[in-house]
Structure formats: structure tokens, C-alpha cells
C-alpha positions as CSV (number, residue, x, y, z in Angstrom):
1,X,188.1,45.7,-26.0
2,X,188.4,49.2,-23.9
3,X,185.7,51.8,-24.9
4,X,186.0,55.5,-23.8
5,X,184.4,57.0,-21.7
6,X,183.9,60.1,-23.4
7,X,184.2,59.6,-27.4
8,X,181.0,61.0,-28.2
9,X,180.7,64.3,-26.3
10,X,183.9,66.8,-26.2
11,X,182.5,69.2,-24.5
12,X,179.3,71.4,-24.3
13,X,180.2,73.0,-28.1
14,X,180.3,69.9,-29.4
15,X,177.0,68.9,-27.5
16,X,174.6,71.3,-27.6
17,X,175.8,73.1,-30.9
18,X,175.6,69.5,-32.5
19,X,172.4,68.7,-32.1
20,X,170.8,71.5,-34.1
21,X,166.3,72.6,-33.5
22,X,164.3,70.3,-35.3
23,X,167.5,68.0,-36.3
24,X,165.7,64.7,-35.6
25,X,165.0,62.2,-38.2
26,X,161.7,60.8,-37.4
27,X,160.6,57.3,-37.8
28,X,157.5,56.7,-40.1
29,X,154.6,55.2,-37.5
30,X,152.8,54.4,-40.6
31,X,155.4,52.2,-41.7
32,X,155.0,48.0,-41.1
33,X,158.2,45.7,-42.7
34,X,156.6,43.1,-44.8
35,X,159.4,40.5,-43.6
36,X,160.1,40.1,-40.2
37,X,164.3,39.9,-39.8
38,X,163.8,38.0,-36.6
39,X,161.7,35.7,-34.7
40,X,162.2,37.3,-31.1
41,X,164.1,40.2,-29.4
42,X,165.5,39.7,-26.3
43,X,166.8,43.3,-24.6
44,X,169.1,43.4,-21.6
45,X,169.4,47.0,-19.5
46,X,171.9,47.6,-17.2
47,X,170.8,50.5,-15.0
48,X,173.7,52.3,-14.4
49,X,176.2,50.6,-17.1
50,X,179.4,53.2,-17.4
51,X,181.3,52.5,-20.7
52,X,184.3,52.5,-18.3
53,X,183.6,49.3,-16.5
54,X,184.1,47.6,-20.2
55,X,187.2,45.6,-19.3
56,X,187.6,45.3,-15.6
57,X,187.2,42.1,-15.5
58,X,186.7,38.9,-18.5
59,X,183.4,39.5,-19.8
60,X,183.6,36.3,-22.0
61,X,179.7,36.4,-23.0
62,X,179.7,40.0,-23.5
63,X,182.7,39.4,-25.8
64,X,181.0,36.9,-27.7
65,X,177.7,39.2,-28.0
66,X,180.1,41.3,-29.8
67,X,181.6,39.8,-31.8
68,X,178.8,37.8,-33.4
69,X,177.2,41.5,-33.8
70,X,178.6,44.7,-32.2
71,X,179.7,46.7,-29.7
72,X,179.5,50.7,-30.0
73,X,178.7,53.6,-27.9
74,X,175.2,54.9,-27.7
75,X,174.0,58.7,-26.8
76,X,171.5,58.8,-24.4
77,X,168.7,62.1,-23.4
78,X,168.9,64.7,-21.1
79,X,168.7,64.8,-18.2
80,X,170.8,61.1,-17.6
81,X,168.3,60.0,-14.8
82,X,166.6,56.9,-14.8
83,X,163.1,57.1,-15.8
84,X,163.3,59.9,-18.5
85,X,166.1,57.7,-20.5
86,X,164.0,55.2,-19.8
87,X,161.1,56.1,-21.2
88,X,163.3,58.0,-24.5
89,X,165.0,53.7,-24.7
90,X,161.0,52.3,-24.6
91,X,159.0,54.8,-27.0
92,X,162.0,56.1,-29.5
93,X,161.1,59.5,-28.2
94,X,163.1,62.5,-26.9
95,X,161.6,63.7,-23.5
96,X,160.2,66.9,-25.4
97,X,158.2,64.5,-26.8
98,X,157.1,61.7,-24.1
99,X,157.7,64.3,-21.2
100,X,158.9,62.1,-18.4
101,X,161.3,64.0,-16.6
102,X,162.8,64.0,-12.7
103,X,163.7,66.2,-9.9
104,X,161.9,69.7,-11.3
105,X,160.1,72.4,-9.9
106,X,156.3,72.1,-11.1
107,X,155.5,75.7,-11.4
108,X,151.4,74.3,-11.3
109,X,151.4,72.7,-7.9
110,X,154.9,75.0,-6.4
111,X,156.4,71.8,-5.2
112,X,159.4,69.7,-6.6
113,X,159.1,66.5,-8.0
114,X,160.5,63.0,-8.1
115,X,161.1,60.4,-11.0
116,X,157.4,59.5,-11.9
117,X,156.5,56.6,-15.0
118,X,154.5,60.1,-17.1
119,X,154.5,59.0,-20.5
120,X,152.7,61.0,-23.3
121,X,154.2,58.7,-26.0
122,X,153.3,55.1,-27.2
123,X,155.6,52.7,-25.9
124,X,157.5,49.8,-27.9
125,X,155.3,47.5,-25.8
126,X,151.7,49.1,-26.9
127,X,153.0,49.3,-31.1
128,X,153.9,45.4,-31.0
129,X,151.0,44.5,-29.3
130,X,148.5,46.6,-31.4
131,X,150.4,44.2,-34.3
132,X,149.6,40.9,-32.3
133,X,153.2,40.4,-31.1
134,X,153.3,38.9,-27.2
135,X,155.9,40.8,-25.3
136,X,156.8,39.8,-21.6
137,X,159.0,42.4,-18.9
138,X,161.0,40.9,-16.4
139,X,161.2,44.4,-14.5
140,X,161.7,46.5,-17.0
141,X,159.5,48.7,-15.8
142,X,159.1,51.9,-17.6
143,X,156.1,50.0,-20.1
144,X,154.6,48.1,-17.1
145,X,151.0,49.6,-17.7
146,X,152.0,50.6,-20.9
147,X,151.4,47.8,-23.0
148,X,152.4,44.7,-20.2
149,X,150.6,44.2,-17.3
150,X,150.7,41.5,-14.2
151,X,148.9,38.7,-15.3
152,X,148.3,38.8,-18.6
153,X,150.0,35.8,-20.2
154,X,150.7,37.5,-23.9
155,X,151.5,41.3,-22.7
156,X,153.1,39.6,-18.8
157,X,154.8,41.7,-16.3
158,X,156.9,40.6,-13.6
159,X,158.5,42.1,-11.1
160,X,160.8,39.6,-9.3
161,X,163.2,42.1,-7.7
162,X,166.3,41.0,-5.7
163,X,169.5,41.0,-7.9
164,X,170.0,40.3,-11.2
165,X,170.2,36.6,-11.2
166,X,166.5,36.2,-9.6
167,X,165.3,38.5,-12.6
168,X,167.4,35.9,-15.0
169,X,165.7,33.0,-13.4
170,X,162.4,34.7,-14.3
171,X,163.1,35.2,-17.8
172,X,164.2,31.6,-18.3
173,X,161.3,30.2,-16.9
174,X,159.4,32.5,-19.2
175,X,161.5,31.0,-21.8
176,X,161.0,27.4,-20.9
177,X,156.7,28.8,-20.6
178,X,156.9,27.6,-16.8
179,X,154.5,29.4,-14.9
180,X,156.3,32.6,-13.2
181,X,154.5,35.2,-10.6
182,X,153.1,37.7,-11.4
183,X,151.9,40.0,-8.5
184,X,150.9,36.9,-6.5
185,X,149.1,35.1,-10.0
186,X,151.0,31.9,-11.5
187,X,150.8,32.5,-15.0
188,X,152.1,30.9,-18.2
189,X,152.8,32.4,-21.5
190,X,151.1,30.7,-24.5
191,X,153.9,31.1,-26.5
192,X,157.7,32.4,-26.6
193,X,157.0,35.8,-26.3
194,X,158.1,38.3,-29.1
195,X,159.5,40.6,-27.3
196,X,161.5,40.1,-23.6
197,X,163.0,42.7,-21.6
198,X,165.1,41.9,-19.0
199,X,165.4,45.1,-16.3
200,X,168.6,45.0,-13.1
201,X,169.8,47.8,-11.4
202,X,172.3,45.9,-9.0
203,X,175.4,48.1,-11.3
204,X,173.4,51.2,-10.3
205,X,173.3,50.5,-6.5
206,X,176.6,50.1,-6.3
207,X,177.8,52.9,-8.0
208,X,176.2,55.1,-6.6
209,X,176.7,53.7,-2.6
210,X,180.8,53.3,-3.3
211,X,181.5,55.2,-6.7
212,X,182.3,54.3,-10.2
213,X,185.8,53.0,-9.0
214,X,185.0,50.8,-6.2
215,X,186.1,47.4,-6.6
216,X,182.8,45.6,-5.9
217,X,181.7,46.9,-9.8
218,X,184.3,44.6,-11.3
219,X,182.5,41.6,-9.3
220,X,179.1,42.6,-10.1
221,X,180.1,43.2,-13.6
222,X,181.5,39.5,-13.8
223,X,178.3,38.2,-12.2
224,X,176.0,40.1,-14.8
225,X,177.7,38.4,-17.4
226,X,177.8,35.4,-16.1
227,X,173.7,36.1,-16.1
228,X,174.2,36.9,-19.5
229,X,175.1,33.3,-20.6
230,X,172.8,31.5,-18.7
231,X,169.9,33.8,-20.6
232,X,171.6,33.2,-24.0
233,X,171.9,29.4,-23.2
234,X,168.3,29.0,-22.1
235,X,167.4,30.4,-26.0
236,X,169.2,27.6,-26.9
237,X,167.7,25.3,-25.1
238,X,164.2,26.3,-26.0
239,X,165.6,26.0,-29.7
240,X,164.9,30.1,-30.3
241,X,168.8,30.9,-30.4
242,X,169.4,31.4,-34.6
243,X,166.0,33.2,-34.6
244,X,166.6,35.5,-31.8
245,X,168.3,39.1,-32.0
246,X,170.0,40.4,-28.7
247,X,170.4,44.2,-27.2
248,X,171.7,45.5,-24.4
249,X,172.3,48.6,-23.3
250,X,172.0,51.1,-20.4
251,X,170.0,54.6,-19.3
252,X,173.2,56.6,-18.1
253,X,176.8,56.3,-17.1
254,X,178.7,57.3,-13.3
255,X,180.4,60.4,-12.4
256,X,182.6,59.9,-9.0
257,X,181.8,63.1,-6.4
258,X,182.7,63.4,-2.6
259,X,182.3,67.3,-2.2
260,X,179.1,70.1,-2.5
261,X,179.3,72.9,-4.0
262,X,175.6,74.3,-3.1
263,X,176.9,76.3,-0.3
264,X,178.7,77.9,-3.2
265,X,175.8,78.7,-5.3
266,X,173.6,79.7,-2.7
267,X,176.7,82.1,-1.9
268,X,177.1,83.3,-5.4
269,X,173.4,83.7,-6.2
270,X,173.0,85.9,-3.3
271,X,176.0,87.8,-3.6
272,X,174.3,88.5,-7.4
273,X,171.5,90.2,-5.0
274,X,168.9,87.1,-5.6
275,X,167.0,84.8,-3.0
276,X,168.0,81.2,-3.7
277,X,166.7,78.1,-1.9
278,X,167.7,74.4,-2.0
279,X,164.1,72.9,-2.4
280,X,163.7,68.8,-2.5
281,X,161.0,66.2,-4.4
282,X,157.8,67.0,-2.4
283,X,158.7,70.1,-0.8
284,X,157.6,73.9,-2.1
285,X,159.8,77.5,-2.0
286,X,159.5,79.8,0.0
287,X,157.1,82.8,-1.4
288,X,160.2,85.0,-1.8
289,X,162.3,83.1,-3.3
290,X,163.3,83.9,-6.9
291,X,166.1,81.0,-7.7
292,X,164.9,77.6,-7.2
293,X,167.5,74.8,-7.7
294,X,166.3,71.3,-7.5
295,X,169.0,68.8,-6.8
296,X,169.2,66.0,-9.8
297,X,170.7,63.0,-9.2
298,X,173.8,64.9,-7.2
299,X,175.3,65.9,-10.7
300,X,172.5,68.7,-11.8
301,X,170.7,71.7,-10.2
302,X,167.9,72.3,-12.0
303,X,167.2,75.8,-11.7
304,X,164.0,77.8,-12.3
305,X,163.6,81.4,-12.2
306,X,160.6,83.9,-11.1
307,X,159.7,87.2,-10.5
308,X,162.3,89.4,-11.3
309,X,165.0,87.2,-11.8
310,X,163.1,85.6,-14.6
311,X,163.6,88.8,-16.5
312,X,166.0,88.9,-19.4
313,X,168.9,90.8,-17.9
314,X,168.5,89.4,-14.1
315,X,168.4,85.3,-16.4
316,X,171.8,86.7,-18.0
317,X,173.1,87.9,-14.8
318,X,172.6,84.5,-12.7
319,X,173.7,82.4,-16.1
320,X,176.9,84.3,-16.0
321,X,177.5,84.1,-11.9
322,X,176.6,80.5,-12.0
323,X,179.5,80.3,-14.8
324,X,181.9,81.8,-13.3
325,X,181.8,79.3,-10.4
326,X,185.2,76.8,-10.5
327,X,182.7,74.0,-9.1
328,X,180.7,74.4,-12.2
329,X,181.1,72.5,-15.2
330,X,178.2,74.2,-17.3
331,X,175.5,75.8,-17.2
332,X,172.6,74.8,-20.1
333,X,170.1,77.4,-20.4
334,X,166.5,77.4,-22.5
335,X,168.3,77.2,-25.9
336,X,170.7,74.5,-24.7
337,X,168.1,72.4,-23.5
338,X,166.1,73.0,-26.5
339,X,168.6,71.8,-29.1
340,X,169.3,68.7,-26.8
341,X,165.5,67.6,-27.1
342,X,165.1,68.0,-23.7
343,X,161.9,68.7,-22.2
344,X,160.5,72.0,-21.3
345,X,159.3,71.0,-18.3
346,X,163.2,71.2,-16.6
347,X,162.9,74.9,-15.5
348,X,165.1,77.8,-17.0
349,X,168.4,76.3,-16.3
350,X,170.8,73.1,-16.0
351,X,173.9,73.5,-13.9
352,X,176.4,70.2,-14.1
353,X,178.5,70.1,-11.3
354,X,182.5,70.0,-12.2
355,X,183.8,66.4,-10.4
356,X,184.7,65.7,-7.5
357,X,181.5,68.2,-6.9
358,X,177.7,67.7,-7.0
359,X,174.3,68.9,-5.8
360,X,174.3,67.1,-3.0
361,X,172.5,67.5,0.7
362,X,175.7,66.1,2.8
363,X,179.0,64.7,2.0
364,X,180.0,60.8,2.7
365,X,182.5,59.8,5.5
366,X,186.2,61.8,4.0
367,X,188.1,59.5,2.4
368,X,185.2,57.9,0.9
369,X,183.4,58.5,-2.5
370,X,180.1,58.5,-4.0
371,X,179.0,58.0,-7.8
372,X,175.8,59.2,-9.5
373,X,174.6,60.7,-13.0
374,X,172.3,63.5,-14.6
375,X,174.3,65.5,-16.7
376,X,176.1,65.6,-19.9
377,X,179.0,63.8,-18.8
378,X,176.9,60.5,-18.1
379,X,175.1,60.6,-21.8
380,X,177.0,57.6,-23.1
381,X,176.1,54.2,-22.7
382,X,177.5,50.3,-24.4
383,X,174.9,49.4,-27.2
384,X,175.4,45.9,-28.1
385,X,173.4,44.3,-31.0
386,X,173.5,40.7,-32.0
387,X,172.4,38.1,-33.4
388,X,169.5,36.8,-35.9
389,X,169.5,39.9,-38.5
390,X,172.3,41.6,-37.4
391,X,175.6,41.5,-39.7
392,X,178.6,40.9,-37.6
393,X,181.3,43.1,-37.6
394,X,179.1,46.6,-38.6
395,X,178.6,49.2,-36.0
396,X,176.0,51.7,-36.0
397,X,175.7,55.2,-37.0
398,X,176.3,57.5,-34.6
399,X,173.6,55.1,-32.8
400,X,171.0,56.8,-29.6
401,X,168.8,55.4,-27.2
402,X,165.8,56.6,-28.9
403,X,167.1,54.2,-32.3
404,X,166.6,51.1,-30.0
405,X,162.3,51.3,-30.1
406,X,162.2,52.0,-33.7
407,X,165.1,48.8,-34.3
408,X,163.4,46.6,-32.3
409,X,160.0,47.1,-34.1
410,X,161.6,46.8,-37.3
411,X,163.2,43.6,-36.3
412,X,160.1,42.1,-35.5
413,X,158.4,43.8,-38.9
414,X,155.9,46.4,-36.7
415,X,155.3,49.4,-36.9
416,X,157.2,52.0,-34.4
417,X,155.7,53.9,-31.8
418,X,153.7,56.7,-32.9
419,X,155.7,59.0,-31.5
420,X,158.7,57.7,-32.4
421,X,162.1,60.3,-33.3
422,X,164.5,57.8,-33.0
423,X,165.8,56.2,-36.5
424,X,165.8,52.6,-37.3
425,X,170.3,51.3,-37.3
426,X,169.6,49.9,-40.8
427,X,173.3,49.6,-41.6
428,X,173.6,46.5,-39.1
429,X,171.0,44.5,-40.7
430,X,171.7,41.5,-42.9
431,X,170.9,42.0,-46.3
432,X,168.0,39.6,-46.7
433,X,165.5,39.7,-43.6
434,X,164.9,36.4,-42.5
435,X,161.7,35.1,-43.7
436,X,158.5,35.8,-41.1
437,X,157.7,32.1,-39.2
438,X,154.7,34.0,-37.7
């Protein structure tokens, strides 16, 4: 089955117009499911999974995940970076809400920052185990500290690294409750856990070293699901398989890019009459500067205005100039970002690079591409749900990475996070629950 790339999103008017203030359907924390619909969840996040690589190559296990359950398109958060999807996929919060966000200028401390694990919202993790449920991460590694911790046999996490077959043999042994390593400690779950995660990023890499086209995703795509089967045979062998419901998803999608347009910007914003300056994670602007773009991920400038240019008219003036650029896609301002959920904390505005461009310090070798993700154009992601309490044939709703805390909870008859906005994909449950085994 081939999935487009794009269904979801035509464009920033039928984006950010969309999503209107306040818009969000809000999961009830309160709420506990008297019947559990499944005995165990097992999730499976491919960092970097583009919706395009669907069909490359014979994905017979992914093929059978959906067809016993579904395959759909998911909406992710802005900005498409790692760690703040990340945290919206483990808490069922928008990053307004949790406030994890990447590759900003910190107006506090006047210095640019990096991805971080900030969360200000209860993670998946923390609201099954407040309920007694055992939960165990396999790199997954936005709740590590947040409701799993190494060594701690009924809240375990691991953090095998290598690719994603090592993380695989992990989460068997987990399976099989053979003792796995845990920061240097041998330890054993007492039980199947509840809950299993199971983290790779080897999609990622790639993509981003040699581009969303290069050949090598195909092979690393059959290899993943190759990975795949060996998980979902290892359920069966531990005799969990009818009892178990199956997710798997990803944070972002790729954009390819081989050009940069910031001497562009820089050019523009100065031709405007303003003082621009590149500044980097770790690094602070110059006193006089009034424009300062952060590069995200290659695909975004983050842009945050002050002194004058913060000003209403000088804002409209660099909004407009920044528009007018052919190497810009869009440019999201305050109200944009608003009605997107995104978090405050991203500065004044979001410029997405038009492909082949991006935000980037250098260019690779000519000839040669480069993938990476952060804007609009890398929101959607494969959502694939499966298995015990899930009807075959049914896709979701309209389904978003912040439905997959809330879901998983209400598989396993928890409550959600507390801080949950995300809505639990009701319409793909079996109409009985199964009954709870405990």
C-alpha cells in the first residue's frame, strides 16, 4: 500500500487556519476504564519514519500489522524535531503544554539552546505506574526519569544503543524476563511488563547523512521490519500474542536539501535596515543585534525579535521581507504558532525553508544531498495500530501523536496523563473490551 506524503497538510491555510485557539479535545485525567481491552502494549518508534519510504521495499510484517489492524497517517507537533514530538507522543500533550522545545533563543540566559528531555507534563510512563502497571523502555528515551529508570525491574530502562536489532534483542529478552543491562546492573523483570517501548533511530541517521532518497533507506527499512517480526514472534513465544495490542509510529518525516539560503536572509534582513545574526545551541548575540535566527534542524529558522524590531510595524516589516524570499516556504508568526499548539517559548517567528534549501551552516560535497525535518512539511508520520482490542480494517479519525498516550492508557484501563490534550482513537476499538486478567 503507498501512503502520501502529504494528505494531511495542503498547505499553510489549511494548516494553521485548521487548527483553530483552544480547538483541542482534552482527555479526562480523572477518567480510569473499568475493563482493561488489552493485556500489554507494545509501541515501536521509528525516529525519522517518512510516510514515503512505505513501499520501497516488501515490508511483509508491516503488511500484516496492518492488516490485522490499521495503517493511517498521523499529525505530529510543531516544531518536527525529535525531543518535542517526543515528548507530545509520551504525555498526549501539545508542546504549549509539556514545553520541550529545540534550537530557540532563551531570552533569560541570551544564549541558544539544544534539544533538552524539559518536560512539564506527566508522562504515559508516570499515569500507568501511579495505577500499578510495570512498563519497561528499550531506549525510548523521552520518559527515562520520567516514570522508568535503570534498574528498577517494574518501571526498567535500558539503553542498549547500536542499531536497531541490538535494541530488538533487548526487548526480547525482556520478554523472555532474562536478565538485560541496565547501566552496568543485570536485572530481571518480575513479570511481562505492561507497557514496552521499543526506541531506533538508525532511519533517522541515514536520512539525514544521505537524504530521504538514498538507496540505503530501502535496506534499512527491510531490516527494521525484519526486527519487527522477530519482536512480534517473541510475543508469541512467551504466549502474550492474542493479549497484546501493537503501535508504531514515528516523531517526524524527511525533507531532501543541498543548498542555504541564510546568506539570503541575512541579506534581506539587512537590506530591510535590521541587524541579523546566525547564532547556534550554546552560543549568545551580539548586544546589537535585533534578528536572531536560530537554525532548526536545517528546515527552520527560528527567529526572535528585540529592541526595535520587536515593534509592531518593524515585526510586519521583517514578516513581509522574509516572505517575499523565493527560498522561503513560510513564514509562521505568534498567531501561527499559537493555533498550531506550539510553544511560546519558539521566539516571534518560524521560517520553513522552500526545498532544495535550508538553514544550514555549509553545504555537502555538489552532487550530493542531505535530508532533515522541523517544519510543517515533515508533520506526518505512519500510525499503525493492531492487535488485541483493535477492530481490523477501521482507521482512525483524523488520528495525532498526542492520541497515542491517551490510547495506550485506555488500552490498559488507566487513567491518562494529567496533562493530557490528545483524544483517546475510540473508533478502532472492538466493541467488547477484553476482560482485565490483572
Amino acid at each position: 500500500m503507498t501512503v502520501s506524503r502529504r494528505s494531511v497538510l495542503g498547505g499553510i491555510a489549511a494548516t494553521v487556519a485548521a487548527v483553530p485557539l483552544g480547538g483541542v479535545a482534552v482527555a479526562n485525567p480523572d477518567a480510569t476504564t473499568a475493563q482493561r481491552r488489552s493485556r500489554h502494549v507494545v509501541l515501536v518508534d521509528w525516529d525519522g519514519f517518512d510516510p514515503d519510504y512505505r513501499g520501497r521495499v516488501p515490508t511483509p510484517n508491516l503488511d500484516r500489522l496492518a492488516a490485522r489492524g490499521s495503517l493511517s497517517i498521523a499529525e505530529t507537533t510543531f516544531h518536527t524535531v525529535s525531543n518535542p514530538v517526543r515528548a507530545s507522543m509520551s504525555t498526549g500533550a501539545y508542546p504549549e503544554t509539556h514545553g520541550n522545545v529545540a534550537y530557540v533563543y532563551d531570552p533569560a540566559t541570551d544564549t541558544a539552546q539544544g534539544q533538552s528531555r524539559f518536560l512539564a507534563a506527566e508522562t504515559i510512563a508516570e499515569a500507568l505506574a501511579a495505577e500499578g502497571r510495570t512498563i519497561a523502555s528499550v531506549q525510548w528515551y523521552m520518559i527515562q526519569n520520567n516514570g522508568v529508570t535503570y534498574g528498577d525491574p517494574e518501571h526498567l530502562y535500558v539503553q542498549p544503543g547500536g542499531p536497531f536489532q541490538q535494541r530488538v534483542d533487548a526487548a526480547i529478552d525482556i520478554l523472555h524476563q532474562r536478565p538485560v543491562d541496565s547501566n552496568g546492573q543485570q536485572v530481571t523483570v518480575p513479570k511481562i511488563p505492561d507497557f514496552l517501548a521499543v526506541y531506533s533511530s538508525d532511519l533517522d541517521g541515514t536520512g539525514h547523512n544521505e537524504g530521504p532518497d538514498s538507496p540505503a533507506i530501502g535496506s534499512i527499512l527491510a531490516e527494521h521490519d525484519h526486527q519487527l517480526g522477530r519482536l512480534i514472534q517473541a510475543t508469541k513465544d512467551v504466549g502474550i500474542y492474542p493479549d497484546t495490542t501493537f503501535i508504531l509510529t514515528s516523531d517526524h518525516g524527511m525533507t531532501a536539501w543541498n543548498r542555504t539560503l541564510i546568506p539570503d536572509v541575512l541579506a534581506a534582513v539587512d537590506s530591510a535596515g535590521y541587524q541579523a545574526e546566525i547564532v547556534t545551541p550554546g552560543n549568545s548575540p551580539a548586544p546589537e543585534t535585533e534578528v536572531i535566527i536560530v537554525p532548526n534542524s536545517v528546515r527552520v529558522g527560528h527567529i526572535t525579535l528585540r529592541g526595535r524590531a520587536a515593534d509592531n510595524p518593524h515585526r510586519l516589516k521583517i514578516t513581509a521581507t522574509l516572505r517575499r524570499l523565493r527560498q522561503v516556504m513560510r513564514v509562521l508568526d505568534r498567531d501561527d504558532l499559537a493555533r498550531i499548539h506550539a510553544s511560546e517559548k519558539l521566539g516571534d517567528l518560524a521560517v520553513e525553508a522552500r526545498p532544495p534549501w535550508g538553514f544550514a551552516l555549509s553545504e555537502p560535497p555538489e552532487g550530493t544531498w542531505r535530508g532533515s525535518h522541523g517544519g510543517l512539511e515533515e508533520i506526518e508520520v505512519p500510525l499503525f495500530l493492531a492487535g488485541a482490542g483493535i477492530r481490523s480494517g477501521v482507521r482512525p479519525r483524523q488520528p495525532k501523536i498526542v492520541d497515542v498516550a491517551p490510547t495506550i492508557a485506555e488500552l490498559l484501563g488507566a487513567r491518562p496523563p494529567a496533562q493530557a490534550q490528545g483524544r483517546v482513537l475510540s473508533e478502532v476499538f472492538a466493541e467488547s473490551p477484553a476482560r482485565s486478567r490483572g
